[in-house]
VEXMARPA-602394 format. One record per residue (C-alpha): residue number from 1; z, y, x; residue in three letters. Coordinates in steps of 0.25 Angstrom, whole numbers, padded with zeros to 4 digits. Example, Ala and Ser with C-alpha at 12.3 -4.5 7.8 and 13.67 -1.06 7.14 Angstrom:
REM residues 2
   i    up north  east  aa
   1  0031 -0018  0049 ALA
   2  0029 -0004  0055 SER
REM end
This chain:
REM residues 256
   i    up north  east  aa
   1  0184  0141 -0056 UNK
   2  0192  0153 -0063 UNK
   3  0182  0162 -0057 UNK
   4  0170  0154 -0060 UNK
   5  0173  0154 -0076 UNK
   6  0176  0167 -0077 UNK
   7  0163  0171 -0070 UNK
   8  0156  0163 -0080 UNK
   9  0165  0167 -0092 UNK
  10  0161  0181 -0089 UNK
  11  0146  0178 -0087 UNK
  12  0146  0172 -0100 UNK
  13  0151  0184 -0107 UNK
  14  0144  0192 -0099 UNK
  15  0136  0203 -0108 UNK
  16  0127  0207 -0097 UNK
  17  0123  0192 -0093 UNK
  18  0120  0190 -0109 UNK
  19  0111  0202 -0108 UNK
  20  0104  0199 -0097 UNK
  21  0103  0184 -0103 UNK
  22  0097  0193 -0114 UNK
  23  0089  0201 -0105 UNK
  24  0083  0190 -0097 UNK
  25  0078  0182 -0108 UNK
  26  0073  0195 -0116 UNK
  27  0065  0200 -0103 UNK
  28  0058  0186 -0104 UNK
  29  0055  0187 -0117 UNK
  30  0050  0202 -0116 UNK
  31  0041  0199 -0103 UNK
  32  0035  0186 -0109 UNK
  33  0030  0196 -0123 UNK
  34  0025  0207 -0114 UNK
  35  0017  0199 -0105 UNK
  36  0011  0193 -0118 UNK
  37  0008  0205 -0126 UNK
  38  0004  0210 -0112 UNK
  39 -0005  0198 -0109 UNK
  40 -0011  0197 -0123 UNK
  41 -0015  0213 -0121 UNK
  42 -0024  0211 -0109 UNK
  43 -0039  0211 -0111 UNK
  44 -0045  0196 -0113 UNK
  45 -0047  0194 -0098 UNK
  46 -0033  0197 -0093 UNK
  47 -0027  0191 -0104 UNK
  48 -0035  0179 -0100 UNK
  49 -0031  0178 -0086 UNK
  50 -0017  0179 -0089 UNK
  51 -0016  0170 -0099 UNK
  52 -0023  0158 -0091 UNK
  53 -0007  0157 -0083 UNK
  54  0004  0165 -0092 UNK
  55  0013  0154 -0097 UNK
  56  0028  0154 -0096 UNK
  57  0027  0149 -0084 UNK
  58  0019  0159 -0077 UNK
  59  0028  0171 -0085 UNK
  60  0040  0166 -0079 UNK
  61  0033  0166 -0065 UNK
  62  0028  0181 -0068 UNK
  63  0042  0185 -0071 UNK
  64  0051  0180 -0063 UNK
  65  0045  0188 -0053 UNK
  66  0048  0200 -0059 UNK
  67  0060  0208 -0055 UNK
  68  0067  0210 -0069 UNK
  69  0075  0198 -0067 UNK
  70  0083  0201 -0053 UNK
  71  0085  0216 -0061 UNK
  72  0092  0210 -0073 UNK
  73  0101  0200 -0063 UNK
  74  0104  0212 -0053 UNK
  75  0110  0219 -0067 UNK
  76  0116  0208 -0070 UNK
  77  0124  0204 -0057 UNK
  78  0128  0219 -0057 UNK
  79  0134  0220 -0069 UNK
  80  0142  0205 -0068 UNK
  81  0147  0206 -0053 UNK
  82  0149  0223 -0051 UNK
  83  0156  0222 -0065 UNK
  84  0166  0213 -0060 UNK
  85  0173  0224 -0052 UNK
  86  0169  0234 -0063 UNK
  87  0179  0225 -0072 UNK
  88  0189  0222 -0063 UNK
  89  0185  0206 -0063 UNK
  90  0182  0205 -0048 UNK
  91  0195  0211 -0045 UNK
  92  0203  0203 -0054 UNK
  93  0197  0192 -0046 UNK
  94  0201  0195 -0034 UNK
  95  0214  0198 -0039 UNK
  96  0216  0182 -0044 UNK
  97  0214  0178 -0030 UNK
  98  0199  0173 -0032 UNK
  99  0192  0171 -0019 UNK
 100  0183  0184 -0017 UNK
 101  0170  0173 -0013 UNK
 102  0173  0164 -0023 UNK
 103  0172  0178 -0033 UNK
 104  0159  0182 -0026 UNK
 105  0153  0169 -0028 UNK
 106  0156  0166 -0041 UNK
 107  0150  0180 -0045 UNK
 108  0138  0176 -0038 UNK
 109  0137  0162 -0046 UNK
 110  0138  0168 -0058 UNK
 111  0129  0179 -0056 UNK
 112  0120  0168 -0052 UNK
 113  0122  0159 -0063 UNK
 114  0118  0171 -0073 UNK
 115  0107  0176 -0065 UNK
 116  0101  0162 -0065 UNK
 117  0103  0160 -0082 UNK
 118  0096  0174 -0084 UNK
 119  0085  0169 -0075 UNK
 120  0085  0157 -0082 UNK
 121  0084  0163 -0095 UNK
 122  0074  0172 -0092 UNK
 123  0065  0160 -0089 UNK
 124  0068  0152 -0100 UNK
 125  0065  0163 -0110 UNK
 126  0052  0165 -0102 UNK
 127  0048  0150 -0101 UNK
 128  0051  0150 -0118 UNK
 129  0045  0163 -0122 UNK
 130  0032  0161 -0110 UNK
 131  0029  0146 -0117 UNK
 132  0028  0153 -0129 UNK
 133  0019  0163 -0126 UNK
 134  0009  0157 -0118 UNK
 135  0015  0141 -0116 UNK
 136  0023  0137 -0102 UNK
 137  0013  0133 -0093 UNK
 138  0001  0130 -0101 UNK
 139 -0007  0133 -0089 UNK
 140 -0001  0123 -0079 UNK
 141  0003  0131 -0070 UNK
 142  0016  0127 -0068 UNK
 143  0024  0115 -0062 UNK
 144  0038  0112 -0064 UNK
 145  0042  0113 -0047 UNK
 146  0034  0126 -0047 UNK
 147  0042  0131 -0059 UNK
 148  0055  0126 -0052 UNK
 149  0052  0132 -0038 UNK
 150  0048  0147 -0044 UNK
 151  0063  0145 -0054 UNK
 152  0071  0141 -0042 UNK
 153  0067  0151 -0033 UNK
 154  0068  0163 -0042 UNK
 155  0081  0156 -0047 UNK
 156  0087  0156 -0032 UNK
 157  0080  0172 -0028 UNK
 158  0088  0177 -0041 UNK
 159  0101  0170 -0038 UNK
 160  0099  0178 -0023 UNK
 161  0096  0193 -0031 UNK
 162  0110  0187 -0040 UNK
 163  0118  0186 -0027 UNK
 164  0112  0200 -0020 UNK
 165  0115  0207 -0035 UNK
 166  0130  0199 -0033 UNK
 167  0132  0205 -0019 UNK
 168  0128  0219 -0023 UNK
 169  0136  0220 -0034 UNK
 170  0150  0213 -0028 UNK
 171  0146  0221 -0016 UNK
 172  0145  0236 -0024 UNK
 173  0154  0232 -0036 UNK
 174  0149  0243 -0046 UNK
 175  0138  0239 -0058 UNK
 176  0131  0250 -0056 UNK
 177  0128  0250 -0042 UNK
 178  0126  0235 -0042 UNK
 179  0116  0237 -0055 UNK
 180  0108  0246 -0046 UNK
 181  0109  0240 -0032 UNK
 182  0104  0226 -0037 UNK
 183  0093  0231 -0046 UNK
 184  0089  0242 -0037 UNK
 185  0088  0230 -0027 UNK
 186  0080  0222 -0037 UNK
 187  0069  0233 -0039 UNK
 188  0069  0241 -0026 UNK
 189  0072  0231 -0015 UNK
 190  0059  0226 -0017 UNK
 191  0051  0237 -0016 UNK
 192  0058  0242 -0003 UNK
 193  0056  0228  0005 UNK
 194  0040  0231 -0001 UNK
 195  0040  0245  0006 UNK
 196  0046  0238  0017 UNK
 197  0035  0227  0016 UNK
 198  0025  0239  0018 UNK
 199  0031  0245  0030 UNK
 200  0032  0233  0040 UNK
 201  0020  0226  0035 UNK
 202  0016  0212  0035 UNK
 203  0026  0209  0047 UNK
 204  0036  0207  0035 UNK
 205  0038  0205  0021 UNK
 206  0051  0211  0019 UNK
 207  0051  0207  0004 UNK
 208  0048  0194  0006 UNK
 209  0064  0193  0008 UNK
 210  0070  0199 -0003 UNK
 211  0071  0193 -0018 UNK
 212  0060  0200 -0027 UNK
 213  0050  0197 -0019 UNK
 214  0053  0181 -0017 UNK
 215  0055  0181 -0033 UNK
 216  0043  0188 -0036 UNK
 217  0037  0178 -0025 UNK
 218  0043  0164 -0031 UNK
 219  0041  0169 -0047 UNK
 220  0029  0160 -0045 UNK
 221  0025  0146 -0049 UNK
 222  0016  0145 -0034 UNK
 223  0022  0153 -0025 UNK
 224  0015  0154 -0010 UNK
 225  0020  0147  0001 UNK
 226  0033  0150  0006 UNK
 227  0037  0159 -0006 UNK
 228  0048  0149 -0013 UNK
 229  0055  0147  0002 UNK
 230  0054  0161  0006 UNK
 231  0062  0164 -0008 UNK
 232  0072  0154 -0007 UNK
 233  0074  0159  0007 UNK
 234  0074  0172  0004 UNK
 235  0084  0168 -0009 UNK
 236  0095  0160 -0003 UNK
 237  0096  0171  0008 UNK
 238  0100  0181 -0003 UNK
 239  0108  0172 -0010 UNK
 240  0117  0168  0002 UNK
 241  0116  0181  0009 UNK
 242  0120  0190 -0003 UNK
 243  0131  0179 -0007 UNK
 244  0137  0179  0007 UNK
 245  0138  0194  0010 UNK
 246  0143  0193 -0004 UNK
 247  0155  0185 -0002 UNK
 248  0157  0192  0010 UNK
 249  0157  0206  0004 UNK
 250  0165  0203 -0008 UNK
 251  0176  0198  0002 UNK
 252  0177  0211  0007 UNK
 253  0176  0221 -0006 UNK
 254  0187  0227 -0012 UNK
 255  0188  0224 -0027 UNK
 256  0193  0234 -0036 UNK
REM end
């Protein structure tokens, strides 16, 4: 319980979760302007056509899919959890007797907790300032289990990018590296399992197994057949494969 309260007193305090709070609300905020001024540019038939479905709704949908969000937890988790040894606080830990999985798994809960608030903020700010601009779902697009079903499963899929950005940096235990291993992973991944995608062919869609690709996939309010059980598949793979290895690995490291 000690352990927990002290996780949570320093997430509290934290500086960089403020920020990315801060960053996170500002990047809806910024986005939601840009796609206006952007929209009302247009000549008078696109801005037509685009304006028959934009709403909050359908700007939440447009976004989540984008890979901004995963970049900004990946930063996140590396600065909160490789810190730790950075400062000392992951060996005092284990030098007050605290269980080395009881240790991992609270850092994972708390990186989760804070990656599902930023998430959370983020589309809050954007349901605000998107019924502003253009109303919430004037067009009737939108149900409330749709809504739900598209939330849940990009909820989950980031918790899943929260527990592989945890491994990696317990796993490397330096910022830096952990800074650029998760958000190189976040950014290159992707397109290396689509080059892979190339070379085999049809047989196998490599990409349909990693994260970006089931996000990008489930940021939608009617997604195709298959698409919401393949991602939470795909989701609760990572999550409990990454939290095991986890464990097991930090069982193993020696803290300094």
């Amino acid at each position: 319980m000690n352990l927990i309260k002290s996780e949570f007193y320093k997430l509290k305090v934290s500086k960089s979760f403020s920020l990315c709070l801060f960053v996170s609300a500002g990047l809806a905020i910024f986005i939601a302007f840009a796609l206006k001024m952007g929209v009302a540019g247009r000549g008078a038939e696109d801005f037509a056509a685009i304006a028959e479905t934009i709403s909050a709704v359908t700007f939440i949908e447009l976004t989540l899919g984008l890979g901004f969000l995963p970049t900004l937890f990946a930063i996140f988790v590396s600065l909160f959890t490789a810190g730790e040894f950075h400062n000392g606080t992951m060996k005092n830990y284990a030098s007050r007797g605290f269980n080395r999985v009881q240790i991992y798994l609270t850092k994972l809960s708390i990186c989760g907790i804070a990656i599902l608030t930023m998430l959370a903020v983020y589309i809050l700010v954007s349901c605000t300032v998107g019924s502003l601009l253009w109303g919430f779902d004037p067009y009737s697009i939108a149900t409330f289990s749709n809504i739900a079903i598209m939330l849940f499963g990009i909820g989950l899929l980031m918790l899943a990018y929260s527990s592989i950005f945890v491994f990696i940096s317990m796993w490397l235990r330096n910022i830096g590296a952990a800074v650029a291993v998760n958000v190189g992973m976040v950014f290159l991944l992707s397109s290396v399992l689509m080059a892979v995608n190339y070379i085999i062919g049809d047989s196998l869609t490599v990409s349909d197994y990693w994260l970006t690709d089931n996000i990008t996939a489930l940021a939608s309010l009617s997604p195709e057949n298959g698409i919401f059980q393949r991602g939470m598949i795909v989701g609760l793979c990572y999550l409990v494969g990454t939290t095991v290895l986890g464990c097991t690995l930090f069982k193993t490291l020696d803290i300094k």
